[in-house]
N, C-alpha and C positions, 0 to 999 in steps of 0.2 A: 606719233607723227610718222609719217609713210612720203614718201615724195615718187609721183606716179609721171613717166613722159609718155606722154600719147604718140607715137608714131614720128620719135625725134630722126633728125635729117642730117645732121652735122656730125663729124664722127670728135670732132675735139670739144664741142660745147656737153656732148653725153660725158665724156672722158671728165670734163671738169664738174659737173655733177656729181662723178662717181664719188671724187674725191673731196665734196665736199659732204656724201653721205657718208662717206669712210668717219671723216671728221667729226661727224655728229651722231654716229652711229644711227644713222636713219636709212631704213629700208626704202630700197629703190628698186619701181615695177616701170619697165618697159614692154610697154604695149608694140607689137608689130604690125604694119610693117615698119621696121628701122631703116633710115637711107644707107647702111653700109652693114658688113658683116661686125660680129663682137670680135673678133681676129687682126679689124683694121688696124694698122701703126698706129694713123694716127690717135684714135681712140685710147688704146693702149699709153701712148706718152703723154697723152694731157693727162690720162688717173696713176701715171707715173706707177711705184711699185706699191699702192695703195689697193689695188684689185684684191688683192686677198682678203682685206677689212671690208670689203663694201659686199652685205647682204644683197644682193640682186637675182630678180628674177624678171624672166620672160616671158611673153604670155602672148599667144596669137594674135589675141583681139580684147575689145572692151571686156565684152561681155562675160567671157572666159577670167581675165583679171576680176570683175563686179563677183563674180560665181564664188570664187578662190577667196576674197575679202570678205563675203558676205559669212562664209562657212567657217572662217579662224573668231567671226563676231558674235557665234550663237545662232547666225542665222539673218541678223541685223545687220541693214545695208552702211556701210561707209559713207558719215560724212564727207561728201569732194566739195573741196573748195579750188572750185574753179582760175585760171588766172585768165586775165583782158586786160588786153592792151586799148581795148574800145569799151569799159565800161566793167561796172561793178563798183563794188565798194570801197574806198580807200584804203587802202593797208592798214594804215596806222589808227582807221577806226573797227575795223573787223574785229571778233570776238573771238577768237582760234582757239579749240581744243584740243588737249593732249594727243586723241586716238583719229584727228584729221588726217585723209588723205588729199593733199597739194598735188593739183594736178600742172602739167605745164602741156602746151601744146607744140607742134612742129613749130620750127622755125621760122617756116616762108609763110604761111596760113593763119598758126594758131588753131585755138579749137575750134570746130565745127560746131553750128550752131545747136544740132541735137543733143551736145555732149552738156553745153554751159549751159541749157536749160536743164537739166540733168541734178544740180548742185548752185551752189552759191557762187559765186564771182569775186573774184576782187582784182583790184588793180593798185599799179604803183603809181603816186600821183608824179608826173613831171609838168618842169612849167611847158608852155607851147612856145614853138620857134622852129618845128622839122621834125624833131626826132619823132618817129611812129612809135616805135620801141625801142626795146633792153633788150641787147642779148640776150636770148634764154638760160645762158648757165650764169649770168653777171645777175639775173630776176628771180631764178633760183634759189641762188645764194640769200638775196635781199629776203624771197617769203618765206624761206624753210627758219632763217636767224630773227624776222621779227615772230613769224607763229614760235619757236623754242620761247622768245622772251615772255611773250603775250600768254605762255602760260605756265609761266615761272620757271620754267627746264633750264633755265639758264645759271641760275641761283641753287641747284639742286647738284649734291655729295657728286662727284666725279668731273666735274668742269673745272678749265685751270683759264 
């Protein structure tokens, strides 16, 4: 499992990402452009003294990341499992593999629509009443912990 931010905008929602890939020991690829430097504070104290744990890489563009993922696979493109907030498949019915890349999109946008045709969709079901979305590092959290369950990593030697 991979957890990929498209062109994240917020320097404290990347920040709590970090750490929750530190957490799960799940590589995190941020795609550029990023709305702040890696240098920011705040950035830095939302993944607190976790930075060091969290595999991260950066990478100019999609397609430079798609290059990079395709070449650590044989050659074999990365499943992305796309997130929407406007549609896809329900979380809790999605079928999530081990070697998925989660993708999340900027914050103010989300992904562009070249990208979610790209890959599969899913979404986190809320009732209706306002809310558009989930903060991206609070949605994060939610698909990176149901795709770990959805394929058993949860129940597996090293988790407490």
């Amino acid at each position: 499992m991979e957890l990929v931010l498209y062109e994240p905008e917020i320097p404290p929602n990347t920040g709590n990402v970090a750490r929750l890939c530190a957490a799960t020991d799940t590589p995190l690829h941020l795609i550029e452009p990023l709305g702040f430097r890696l240098e920011d504070r705040y950035l830095r104290r939302a993944g607190l003294d976790y930075w060091p744990n969290v595999r991260l890489a950066v990478w100019p563009d999609w397609e430079s990341w798609l290059a990079a993922a395709r070449e650590v696979r044989g050659g074999r493109a990365p499943r992305c499992v796309m997130t929407s907030a406007r549609g896809g498949t329900p979380l809790h019915r999605f079928a999530f593999a081990p070697d998925d890349c989660l993708v999340m999109g900027p914050e103010t946008r989300g992904l562009p629509a070249h990208l979610l045709a790209r890959g599969e969709a899913v979404r986190i079901p809320m009732r209706p009443g306002g809310v558009r979305s989930l903060n991206m590092s609070t949605a994060a959290g939610i698909v990176l912990y149901a795709a770990l369950a959805s394929c058993g990593e949860l129940d597996a030697p090293g988790w407490c």
